[in-house]
Each structure stands twice: as structure tokens, then as C-alpha cells.
ZABALUM-403324 format. One line per field, with one value per residue (C-alpha): x, y, z negated; residue in three letters; residue number from 1. Coordinates in steps of 0.05 Angstrom, whole numbers, plus 5000, padded with zeros to 4 digits. Example, Ala and Ser with C-alpha at 12.3 -4.5 7.8 and 13.67 -1.06 7.14 Angstrom:
% residues 2
c1: [5246:5273]
c2: [4910:4979]
c3: [4844:4857]
rest: [ALA:SER]
nr: [1:2]
This chain:
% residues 256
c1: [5140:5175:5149:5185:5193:5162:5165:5228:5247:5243:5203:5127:5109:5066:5134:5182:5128:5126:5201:5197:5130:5172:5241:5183:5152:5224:5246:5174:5120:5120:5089:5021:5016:4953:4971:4937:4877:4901:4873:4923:4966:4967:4961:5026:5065:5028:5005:4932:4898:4896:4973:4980:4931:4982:5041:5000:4983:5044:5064:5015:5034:5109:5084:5098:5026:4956:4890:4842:4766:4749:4817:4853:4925:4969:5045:5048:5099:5154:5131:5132:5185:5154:5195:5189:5249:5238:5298:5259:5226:5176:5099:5043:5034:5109:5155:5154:5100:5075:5001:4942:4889:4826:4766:4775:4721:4712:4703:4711:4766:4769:4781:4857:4876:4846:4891:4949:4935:4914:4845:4784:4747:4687:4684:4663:4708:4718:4783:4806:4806:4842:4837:4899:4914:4983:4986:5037:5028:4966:4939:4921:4975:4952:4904:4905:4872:4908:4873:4891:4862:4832:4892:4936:4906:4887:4876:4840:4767:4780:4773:4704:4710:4667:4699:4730:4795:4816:4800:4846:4899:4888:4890:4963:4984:4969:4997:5056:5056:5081:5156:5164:5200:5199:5158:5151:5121:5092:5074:5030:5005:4928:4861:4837:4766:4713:4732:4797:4788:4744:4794:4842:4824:4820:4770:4760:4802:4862:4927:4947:5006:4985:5031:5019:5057:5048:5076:5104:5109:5105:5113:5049:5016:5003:4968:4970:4969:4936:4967:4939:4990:4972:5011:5028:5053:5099:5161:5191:5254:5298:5331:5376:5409:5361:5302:5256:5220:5151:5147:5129:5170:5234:5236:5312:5303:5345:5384:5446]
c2: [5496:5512:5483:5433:5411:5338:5334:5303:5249:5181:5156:5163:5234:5214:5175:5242:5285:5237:5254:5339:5330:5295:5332:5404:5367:5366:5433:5468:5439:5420:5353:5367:5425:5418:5420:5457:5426:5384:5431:5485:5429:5396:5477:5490:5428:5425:5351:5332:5316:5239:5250:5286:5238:5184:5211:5236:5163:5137:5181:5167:5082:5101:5146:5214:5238:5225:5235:5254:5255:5328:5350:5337:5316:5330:5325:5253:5259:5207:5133:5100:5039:4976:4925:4856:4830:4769:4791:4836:4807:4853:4835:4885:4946:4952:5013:5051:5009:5061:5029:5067:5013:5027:4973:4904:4854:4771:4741:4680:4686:4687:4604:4626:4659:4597:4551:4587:4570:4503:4511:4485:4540:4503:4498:4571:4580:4658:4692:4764:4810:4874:4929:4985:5037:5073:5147:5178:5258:5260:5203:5129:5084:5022:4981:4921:4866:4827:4757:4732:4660:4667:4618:4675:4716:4674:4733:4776:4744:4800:4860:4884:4923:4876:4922:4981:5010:4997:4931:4926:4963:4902:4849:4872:4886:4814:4787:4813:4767:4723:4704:4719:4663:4680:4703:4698:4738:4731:4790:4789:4847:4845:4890:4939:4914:4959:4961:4969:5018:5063:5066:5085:5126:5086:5059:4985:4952:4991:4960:4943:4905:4849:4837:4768:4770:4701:4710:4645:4628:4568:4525:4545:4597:4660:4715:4738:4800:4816:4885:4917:4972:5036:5006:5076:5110:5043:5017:4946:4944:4879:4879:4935:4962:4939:4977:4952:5012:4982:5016:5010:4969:5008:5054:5043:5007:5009:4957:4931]
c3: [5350:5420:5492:5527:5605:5603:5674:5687:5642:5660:5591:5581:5571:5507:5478:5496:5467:5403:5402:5404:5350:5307:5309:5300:5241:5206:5215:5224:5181:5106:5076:5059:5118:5171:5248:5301:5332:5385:5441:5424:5425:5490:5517:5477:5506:5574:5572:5579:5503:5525:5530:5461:5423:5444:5409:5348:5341:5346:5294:5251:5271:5236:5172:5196:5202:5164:5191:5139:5153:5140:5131:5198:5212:5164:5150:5115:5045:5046:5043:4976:4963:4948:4916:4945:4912:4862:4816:4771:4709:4686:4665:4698:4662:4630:4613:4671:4717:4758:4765:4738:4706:4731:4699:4685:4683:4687:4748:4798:4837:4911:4928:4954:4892:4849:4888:4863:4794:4815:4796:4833:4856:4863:4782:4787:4727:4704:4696:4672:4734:4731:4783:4787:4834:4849:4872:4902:4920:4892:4939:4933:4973:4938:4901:4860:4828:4777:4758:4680:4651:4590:4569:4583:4536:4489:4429:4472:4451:4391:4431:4436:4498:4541:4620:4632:4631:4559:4569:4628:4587:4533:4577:4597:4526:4514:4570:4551:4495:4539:4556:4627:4664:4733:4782:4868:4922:4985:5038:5094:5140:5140:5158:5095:5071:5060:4980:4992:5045:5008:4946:5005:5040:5109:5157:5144:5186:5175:5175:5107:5071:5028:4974:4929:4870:4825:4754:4711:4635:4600:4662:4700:4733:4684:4721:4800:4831:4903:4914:4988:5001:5063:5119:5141:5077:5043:5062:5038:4995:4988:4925:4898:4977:5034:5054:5112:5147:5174:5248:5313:5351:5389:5332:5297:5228:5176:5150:5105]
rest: [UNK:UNK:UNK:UNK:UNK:UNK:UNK:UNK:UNK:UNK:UNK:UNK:UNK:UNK:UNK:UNK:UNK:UNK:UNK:UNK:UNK:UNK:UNK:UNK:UNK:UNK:UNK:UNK:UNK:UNK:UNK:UNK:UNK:UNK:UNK:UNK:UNK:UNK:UNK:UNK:UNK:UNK:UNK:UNK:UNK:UNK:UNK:UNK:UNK:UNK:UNK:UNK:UNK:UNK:UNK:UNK:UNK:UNK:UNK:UNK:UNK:UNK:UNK:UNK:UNK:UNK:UNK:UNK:UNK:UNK:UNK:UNK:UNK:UNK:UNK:UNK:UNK:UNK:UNK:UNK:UNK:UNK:UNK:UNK:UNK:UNK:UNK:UNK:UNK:UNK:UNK:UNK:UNK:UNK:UNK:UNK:UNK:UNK:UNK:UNK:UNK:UNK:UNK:UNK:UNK:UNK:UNK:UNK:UNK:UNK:UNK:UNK:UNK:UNK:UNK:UNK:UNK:UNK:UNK:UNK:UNK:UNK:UNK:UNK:UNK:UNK:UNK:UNK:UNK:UNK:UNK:UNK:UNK:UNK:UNK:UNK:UNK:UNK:UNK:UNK:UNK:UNK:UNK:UNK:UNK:UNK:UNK:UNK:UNK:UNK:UNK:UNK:UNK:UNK:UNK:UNK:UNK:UNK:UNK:UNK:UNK:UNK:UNK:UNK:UNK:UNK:UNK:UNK:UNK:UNK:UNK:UNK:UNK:UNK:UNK:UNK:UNK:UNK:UNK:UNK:UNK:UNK:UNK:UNK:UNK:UNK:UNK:UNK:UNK:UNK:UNK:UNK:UNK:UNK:UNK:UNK:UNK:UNK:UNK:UNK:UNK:UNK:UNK:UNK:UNK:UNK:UNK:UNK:UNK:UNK:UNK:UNK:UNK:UNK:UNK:UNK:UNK:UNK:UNK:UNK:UNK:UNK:UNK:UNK:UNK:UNK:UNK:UNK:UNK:UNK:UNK:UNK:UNK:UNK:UNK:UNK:UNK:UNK:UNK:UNK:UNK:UNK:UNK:UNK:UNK:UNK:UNK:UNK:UNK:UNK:UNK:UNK:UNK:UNK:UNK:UNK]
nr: [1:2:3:4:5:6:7:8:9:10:11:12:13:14:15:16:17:18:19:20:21:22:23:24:25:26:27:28:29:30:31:32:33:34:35:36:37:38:39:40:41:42:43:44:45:46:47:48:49:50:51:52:53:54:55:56:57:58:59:60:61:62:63:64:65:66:67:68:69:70:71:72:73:74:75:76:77:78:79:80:81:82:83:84:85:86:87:88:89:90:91:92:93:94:95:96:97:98:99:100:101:102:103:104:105:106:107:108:109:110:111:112:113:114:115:116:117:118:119:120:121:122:123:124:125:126:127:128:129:130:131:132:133:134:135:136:137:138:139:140:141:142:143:144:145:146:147:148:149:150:151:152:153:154:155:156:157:158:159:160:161:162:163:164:165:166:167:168:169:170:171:172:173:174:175:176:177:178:179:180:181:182:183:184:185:186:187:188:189:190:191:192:193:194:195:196:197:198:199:200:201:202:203:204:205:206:207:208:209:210:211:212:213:214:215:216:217:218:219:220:221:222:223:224:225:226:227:228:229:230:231:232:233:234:235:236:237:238:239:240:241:242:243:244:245:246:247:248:249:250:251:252:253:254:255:256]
């Protein structure tokens, strides 16, 4: 990774810097690789650390670098494609779903969830909760919670698995069952809570995208899915050609 004169251009040193770091991590570093300590950093470049922390966090803002508690800053792999487009008709858990099922157990919903089945949340009224992961390189970029009425799934009273994983896996072989007749989807950007966080990797707090996915058969309401997606390692896709990059503002997005 060469020097570079910072001295004379007209942008913020820590935004020009953010510029050479990222052209070095393409043609220097490989995904996964560690980067030198930021004191041989700012040395190298000839900025002051407070300089250098400002472009590693930018960088980190648009998905090109993870901090890892213990580990360092790494070289962040390419962010993983999430679909937001409401043209695919697929149940949770599918052919080629690439969710791993991690327990499932019963359990109120949170009041906004209940609303969207129209349920009164006050009636305390239990449903089927299913929590997934996805993994991309080896690390967890999202989390899920899937919430099934027992009306959904009306057969599954005959499995004796009371939690767990296989139960999970049963609650989406039954749902199946089902004739899927549409779905819709709503995405937010929100704060990581502790759960979430943990299951993460990421200080609570951290920005996350919040993806509400509501699932239809039989004229109602079937099942719902709270997905909470690493803000810094997913991108949105729009149907089959448009993909949104989430960045920091200035940085060129692409677009159809």
C-alpha cells in the first residue's frame, strides 16, 4: 500500500484518504485479510490517527471493512443481495431458501406483529415462533423470527417435538401445506437489539435493516417474518435488474 501527498487537495483529508484505502483494498488486500494497526497506518499515509479513524469508518459505513472485537479490521467479503421484491412466491424454508432454522418455540407476539394478523395482543394469545439465521462467508448477516398461528399449521399438534430446531423445520414443512397467494413487504432501517446483536455480531445499537415480510393464503394473514439484516454487509435488490447499494450519502449508487 503506497503513500500519498494529502496536502493539496481541496476535499477533507479523511474523505481523499477513504479514496487511496479503498482503491489499496482492491488491488492489495484479500476479503477476509487483517490490516495494519492503525498507528502504522496514519505513519504510512502521514495523517494524524483521528484523520485515519475517519476514513476507516466511513469504510466500514459503505461495507468495505469489518471491525471485529478481538480480531481487528478486516477486508469485509461482498455484501449479500436481499430480495425486497414482492414477485416471488415462495413459503419460508423452500428449495433453495438459504436460512438455517435455528429453535422454534410458542410465544406472544410483539403487539406490532399481532396487529398484522389482526389479532389483539392483549388476548396474550400464543403463536408458532421460528428463529433462522443466514450466513454468508462463514458469518451471520441476518436473523429471523418467523411467527405461524396455530391455524396455519393446523396438523402440527402431532409432532412431539415440544422446541428446537426440528420443530422449526416442521412448522415450515406444514406451512407449506398451504397454497401461497401472495405475499408483501415492508423495510425499515432500525438499531440492532441486544438479541439480535449478539447473534450478529454487533454492538447493540448497530444499524440494521428491518425487513417485514407478511405471507397470505386463504384470504388472511398466514405467517410473518421480522428479518434484521447487518446494515453494513446487505444490499437491497428490486426485482430481477435493480440493485440498491445502502451507502453513505455522496457515494455513486447504482441504479436501472
Amino acid at each position: 500500500m503506497g503513500t500519498t501527498q494529502l496536502e493539496s487537495v481541496p476535499e477533507p483529508k479523511y474523505w481523499h484518504l477513504k479514496t487511496v484505502l479503498s482503491e489499496a483494498l482492491d488491488s492489495d488486500f484479500a476479503v477476509g485479510e487483517i490490516l495494519p494497526n492503525e498507528r502504522d497506518l496514519a505513519a504510512r499515509f502521514g495523517v494524524a490517527r483521528a484523520t485515519l479513524r475517519q476514513a476507516l469508518e466511513q469504510l466500514e459505513l459503505e461495507g468495505r471493512l469489518q471491525r471485529r472485537r478481538g480480531v481487528g479490521t478486516t477486508v469485509a467479503p461482498p455484501r449479500t443481495a436481499v430480495s425486497v421484491s414482492t414477485t416471488q412466491h415462495d413459503w419460508p424454508g423452500a428449495p433453495g431458501d438459504a436460512w438455517q432454522t435455528a429453535d422454534a418455540t410458542a410465544a406472544v407476539p410483539p403487539a406490532a406483529v399481532a396487529r398484522l394478523f389482526d389479532f389483539d395482543a392483549a388476548t396474550g394469545e400464543e403463536m408458532h415462533t421460528v428463529r433462522r439465521t443466514r450466513v454468508a462467508h462463514g458469518q451471520a448477516v441476518a436473523a429471523e423470527l418467523l411467527y405461524v398461528p396455530a391455524g396455519s399449521v393446523p396438523e402440527l399438534s402431532a409432532i412431539d417435538v415440544p422446541s428446537g430446531p426440528a420443530r422449526g423445520r416442521a412448522v415450515l414443512r406444514e406451512l407449506q401445506r398451504l397454497e401461497l397467494e401472495g405475499q408483501d413487504r415492508a423495510v425499515e432501517l432500525g438499531s440492532a437489539r441486544a438479541d439480535d446483536a449478539k447473534e450478529l455480531d454487533r454492538l447493540p445499537g448497530a444499524p440494521v435493516l428491518v425487513v417485514t415480510t407478511r405471507y397470505f393464503a386463504g384470504g388472511r394473514t398466514a405467517a410473518v417474518s421480522v428479518a434484521t439484516y447487518r446494515a453494513d454487509t446487505c444490499r437491497l435488490t428490486f426485482g430481477d435488474s435493480v440493485d440498491v447499494e445502502i451507502n453513505h450519502p455522496g457515494q455513486q449508487r447504482q441504479a436501472s
